[in-house]
Backbone as a printed PyTorch tensor [residue, N CA C, xyz], in Angstrom:
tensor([[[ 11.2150, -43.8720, -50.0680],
         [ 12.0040, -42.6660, -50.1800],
         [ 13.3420, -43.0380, -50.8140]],

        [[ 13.8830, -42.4790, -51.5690],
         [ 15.1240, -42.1250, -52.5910],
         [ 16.4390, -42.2260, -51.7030]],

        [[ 17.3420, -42.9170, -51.8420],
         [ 18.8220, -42.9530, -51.0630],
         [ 19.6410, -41.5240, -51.1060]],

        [[ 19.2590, -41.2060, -52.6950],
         [ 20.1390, -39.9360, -53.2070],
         [ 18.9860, -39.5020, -54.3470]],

        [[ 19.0660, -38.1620, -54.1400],
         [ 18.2150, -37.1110, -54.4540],
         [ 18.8960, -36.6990, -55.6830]],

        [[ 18.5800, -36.3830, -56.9120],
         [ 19.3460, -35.6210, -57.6530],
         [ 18.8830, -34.1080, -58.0090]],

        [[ 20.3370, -33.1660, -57.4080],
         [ 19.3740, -31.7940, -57.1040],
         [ 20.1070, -30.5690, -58.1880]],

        [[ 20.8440, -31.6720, -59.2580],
         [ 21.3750, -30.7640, -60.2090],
         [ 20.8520, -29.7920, -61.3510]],

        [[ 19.6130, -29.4320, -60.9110],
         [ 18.2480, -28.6970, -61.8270],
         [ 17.7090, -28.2430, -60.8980]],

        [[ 17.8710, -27.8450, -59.1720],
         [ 17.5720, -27.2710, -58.2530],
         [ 17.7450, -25.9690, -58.5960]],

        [[ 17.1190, -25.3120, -58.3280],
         [ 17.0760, -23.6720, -57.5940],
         [ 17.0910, -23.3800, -56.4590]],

        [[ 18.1400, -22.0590, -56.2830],
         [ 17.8660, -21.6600, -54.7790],
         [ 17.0380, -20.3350, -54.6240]],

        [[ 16.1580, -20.3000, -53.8120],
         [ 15.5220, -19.3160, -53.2900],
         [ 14.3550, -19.3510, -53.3220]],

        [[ 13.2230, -18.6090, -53.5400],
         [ 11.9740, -18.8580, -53.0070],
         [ 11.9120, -18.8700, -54.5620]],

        [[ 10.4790, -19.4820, -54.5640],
         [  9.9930, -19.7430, -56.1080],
         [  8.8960, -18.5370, -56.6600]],

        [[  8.2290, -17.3300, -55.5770],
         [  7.7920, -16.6390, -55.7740],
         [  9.0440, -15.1540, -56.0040]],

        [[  8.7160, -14.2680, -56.7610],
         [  9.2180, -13.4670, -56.8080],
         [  8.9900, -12.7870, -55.8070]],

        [[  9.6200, -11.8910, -55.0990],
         [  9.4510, -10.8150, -54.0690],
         [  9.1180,  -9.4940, -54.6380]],

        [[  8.0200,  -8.7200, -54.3180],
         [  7.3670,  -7.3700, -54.8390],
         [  8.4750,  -6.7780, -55.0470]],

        [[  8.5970,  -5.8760, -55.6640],
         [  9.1950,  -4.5730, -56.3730],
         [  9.4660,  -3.2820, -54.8690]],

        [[  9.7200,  -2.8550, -54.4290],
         [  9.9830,  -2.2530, -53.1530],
         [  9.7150,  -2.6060, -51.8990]],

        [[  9.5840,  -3.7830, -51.7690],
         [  9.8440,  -4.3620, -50.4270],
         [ 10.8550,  -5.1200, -49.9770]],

        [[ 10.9010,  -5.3780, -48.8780],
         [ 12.1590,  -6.2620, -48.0700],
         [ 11.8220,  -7.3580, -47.2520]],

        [[ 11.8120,  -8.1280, -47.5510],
         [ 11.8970,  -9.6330, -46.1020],
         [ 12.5580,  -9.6590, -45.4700]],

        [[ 11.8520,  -9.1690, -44.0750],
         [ 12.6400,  -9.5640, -42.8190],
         [ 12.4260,  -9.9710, -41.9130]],

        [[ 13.1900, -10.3830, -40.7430],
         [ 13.0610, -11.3500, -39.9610],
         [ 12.4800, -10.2300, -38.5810]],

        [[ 11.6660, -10.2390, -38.1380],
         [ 11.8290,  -9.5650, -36.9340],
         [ 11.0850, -10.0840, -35.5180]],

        [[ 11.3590,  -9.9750, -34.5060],
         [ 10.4040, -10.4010, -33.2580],
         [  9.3530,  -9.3970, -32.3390]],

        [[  8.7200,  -9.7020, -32.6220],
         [  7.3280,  -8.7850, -31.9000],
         [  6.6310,  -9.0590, -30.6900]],

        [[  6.5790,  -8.5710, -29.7070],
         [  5.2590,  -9.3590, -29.0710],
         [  4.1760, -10.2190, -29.2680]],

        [[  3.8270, -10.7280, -28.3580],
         [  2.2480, -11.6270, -28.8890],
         [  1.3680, -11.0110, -28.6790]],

        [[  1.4240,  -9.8160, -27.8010],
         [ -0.0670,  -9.1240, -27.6270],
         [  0.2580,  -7.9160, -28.7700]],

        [[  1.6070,  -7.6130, -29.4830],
         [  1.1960,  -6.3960, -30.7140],
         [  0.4350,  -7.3170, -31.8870]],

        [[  1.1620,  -8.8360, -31.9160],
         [  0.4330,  -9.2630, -33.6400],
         [ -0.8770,  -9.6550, -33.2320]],

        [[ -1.1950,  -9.9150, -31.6040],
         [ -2.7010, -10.1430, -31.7230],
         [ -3.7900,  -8.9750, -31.5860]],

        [[ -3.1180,  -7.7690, -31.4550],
         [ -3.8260,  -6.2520, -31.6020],
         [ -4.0430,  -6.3700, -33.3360]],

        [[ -3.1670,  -6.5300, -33.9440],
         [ -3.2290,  -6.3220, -35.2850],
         [ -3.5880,  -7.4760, -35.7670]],

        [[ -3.7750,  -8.6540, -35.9130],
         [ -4.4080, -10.0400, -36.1210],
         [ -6.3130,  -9.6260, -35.9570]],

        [[ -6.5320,  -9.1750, -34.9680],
         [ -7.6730,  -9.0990, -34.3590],
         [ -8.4290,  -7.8220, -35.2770]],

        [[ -7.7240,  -7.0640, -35.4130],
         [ -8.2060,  -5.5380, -35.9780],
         [ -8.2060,  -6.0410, -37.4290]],

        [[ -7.6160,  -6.8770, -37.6880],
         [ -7.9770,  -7.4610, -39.1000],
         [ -9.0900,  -8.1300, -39.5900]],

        [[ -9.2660,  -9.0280, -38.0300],
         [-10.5350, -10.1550, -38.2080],
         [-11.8130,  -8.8430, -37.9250]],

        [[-11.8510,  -8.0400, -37.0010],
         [-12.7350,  -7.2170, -36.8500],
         [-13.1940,  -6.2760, -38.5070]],

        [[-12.3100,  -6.2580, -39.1980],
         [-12.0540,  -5.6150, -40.6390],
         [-13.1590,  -6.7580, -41.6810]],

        [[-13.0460,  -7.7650, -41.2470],
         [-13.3540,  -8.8690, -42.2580],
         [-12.4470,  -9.6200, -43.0320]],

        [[-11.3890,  -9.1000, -42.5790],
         [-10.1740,  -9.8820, -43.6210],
         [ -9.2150,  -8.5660, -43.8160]],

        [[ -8.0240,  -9.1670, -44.4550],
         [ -7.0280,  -8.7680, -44.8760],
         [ -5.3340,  -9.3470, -44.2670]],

        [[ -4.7330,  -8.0150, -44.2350],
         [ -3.2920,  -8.9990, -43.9980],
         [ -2.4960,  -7.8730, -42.7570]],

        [[ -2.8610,  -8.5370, -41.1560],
         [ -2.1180,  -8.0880, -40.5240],
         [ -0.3700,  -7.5100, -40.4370]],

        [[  0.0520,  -7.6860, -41.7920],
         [  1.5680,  -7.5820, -41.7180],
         [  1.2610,  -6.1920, -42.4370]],

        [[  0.1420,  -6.0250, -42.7820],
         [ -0.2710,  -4.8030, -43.7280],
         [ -0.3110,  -3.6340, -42.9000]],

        [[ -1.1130,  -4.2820, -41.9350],
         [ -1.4820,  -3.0770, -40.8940],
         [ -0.0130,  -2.5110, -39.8750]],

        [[  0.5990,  -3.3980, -39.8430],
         [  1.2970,  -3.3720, -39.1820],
         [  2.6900,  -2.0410, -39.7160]],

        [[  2.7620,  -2.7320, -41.4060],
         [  3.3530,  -1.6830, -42.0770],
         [  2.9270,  -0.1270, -42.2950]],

        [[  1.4320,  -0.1550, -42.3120],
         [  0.3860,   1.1060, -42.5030],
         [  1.2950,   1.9540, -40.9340]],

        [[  0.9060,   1.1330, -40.0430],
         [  1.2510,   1.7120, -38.5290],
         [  3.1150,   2.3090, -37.7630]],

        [[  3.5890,   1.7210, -38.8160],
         [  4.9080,   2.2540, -38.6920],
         [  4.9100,   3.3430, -39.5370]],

        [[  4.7620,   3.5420, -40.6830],
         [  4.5360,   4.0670, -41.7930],
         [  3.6320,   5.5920, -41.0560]],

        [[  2.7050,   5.5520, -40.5640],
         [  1.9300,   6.4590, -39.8110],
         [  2.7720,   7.4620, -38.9610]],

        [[  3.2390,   6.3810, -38.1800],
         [  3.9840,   6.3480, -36.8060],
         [  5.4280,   7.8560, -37.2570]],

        [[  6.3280,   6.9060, -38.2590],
         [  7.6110,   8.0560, -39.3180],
         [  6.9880,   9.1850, -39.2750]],

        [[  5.8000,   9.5980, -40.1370],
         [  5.1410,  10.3090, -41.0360],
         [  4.9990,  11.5660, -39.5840]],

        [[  4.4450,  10.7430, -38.7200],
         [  4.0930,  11.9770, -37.2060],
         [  5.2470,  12.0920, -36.6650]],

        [[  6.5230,  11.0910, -36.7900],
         [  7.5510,  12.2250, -35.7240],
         [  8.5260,  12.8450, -36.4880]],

        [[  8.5670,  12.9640, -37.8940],
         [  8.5090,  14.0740, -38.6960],
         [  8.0310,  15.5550, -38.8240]],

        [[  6.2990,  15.3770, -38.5390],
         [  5.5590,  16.5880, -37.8850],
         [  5.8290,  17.0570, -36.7390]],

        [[  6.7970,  16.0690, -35.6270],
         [  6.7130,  16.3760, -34.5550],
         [  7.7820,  17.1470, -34.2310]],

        [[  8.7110,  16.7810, -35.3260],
         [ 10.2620,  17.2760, -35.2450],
         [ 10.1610,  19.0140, -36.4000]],

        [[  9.0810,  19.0310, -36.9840],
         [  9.3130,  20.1400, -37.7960],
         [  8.1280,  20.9780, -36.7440]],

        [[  7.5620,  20.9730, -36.1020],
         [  6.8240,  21.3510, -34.9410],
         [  7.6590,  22.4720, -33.9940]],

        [[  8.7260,  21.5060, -33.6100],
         [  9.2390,  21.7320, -32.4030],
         [ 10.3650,  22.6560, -32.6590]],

        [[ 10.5900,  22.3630, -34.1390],
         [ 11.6790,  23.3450, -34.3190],
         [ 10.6570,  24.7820, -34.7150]],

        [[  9.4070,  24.6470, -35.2230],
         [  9.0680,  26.3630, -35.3670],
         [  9.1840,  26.5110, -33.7160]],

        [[  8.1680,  25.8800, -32.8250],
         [  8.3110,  26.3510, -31.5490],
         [  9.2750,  26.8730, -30.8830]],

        [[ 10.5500,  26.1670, -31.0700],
         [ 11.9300,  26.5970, -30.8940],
         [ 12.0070,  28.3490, -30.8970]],

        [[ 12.0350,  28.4440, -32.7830],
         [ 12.2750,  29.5480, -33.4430],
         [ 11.1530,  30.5090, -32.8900]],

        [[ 10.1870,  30.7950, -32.2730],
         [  9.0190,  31.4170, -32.2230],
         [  9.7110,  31.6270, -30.3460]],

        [[ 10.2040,  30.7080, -30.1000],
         [ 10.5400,  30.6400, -28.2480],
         [ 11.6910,  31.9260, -28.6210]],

        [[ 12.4910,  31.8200, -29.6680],
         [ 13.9910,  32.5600, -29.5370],
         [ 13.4710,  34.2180, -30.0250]],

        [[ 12.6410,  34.0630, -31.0870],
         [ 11.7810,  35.5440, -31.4220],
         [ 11.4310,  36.0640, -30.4820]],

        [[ 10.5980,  35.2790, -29.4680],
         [  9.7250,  36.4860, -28.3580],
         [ 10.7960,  36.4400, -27.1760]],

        [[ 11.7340,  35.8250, -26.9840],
         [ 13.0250,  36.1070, -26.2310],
         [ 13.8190,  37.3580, -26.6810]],

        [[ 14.0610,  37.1840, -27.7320],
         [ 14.7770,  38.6570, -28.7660],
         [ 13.7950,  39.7450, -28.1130]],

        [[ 13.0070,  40.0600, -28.5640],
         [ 11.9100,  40.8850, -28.1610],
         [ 11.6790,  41.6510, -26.7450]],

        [[ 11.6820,  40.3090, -25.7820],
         [ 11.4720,  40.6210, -24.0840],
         [ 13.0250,  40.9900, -24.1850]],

        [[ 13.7530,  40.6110, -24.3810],
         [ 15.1440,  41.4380, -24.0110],
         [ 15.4570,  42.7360, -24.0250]],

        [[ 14.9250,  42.9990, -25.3830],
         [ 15.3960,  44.6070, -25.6220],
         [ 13.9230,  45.0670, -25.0200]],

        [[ 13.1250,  45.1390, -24.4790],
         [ 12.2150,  45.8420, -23.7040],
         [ 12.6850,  45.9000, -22.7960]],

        [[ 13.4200,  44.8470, -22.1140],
         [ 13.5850,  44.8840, -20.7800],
         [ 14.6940,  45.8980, -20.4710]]])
């Protein structure tokens, strides 16, 4: 092994480019969520649990969106038949 390295033609950073709309990040998960999604992969035949994992958040947004435009007709539909029972009453 070399005393001194010469690292003046070094690069920093990864040598792969990073996709076009994504982000690397660091995050901590359980061991029983990546082995739900590890497993549902191997059951799949393959692929890439970080995939599923993104699919499942991604899902996850998408419904409490529906859940929040839901609740507000319910809201509006609660305050209509309130309007209504009032002046009958």
């Amino acid at each position: 092994m070399k005393r001194q390295y010469d690292f003046s033609k070094a690069r920093r950073g990864p040598l792969v480019p990073s996709t076009p709309g994504k982000t690397r990040i660091t995050i901590r998960l359980d061991n029983d969520v990546i082995e739900h999604f590890q497993a549902a992969v191997d059951r799949a035949g393959g692929g890439n649990y970080q995939t599923l994992i993104n699919d499942a958040l991604r899902e996850y947004i998408r419904g409490a969106r529906l859940e929040t435009v839901v609740r507000r007709a319910v809201r509006d539909e609660v305050k209509a038949v309130r309007k209504v029972l009032a002046r009958t009453a």
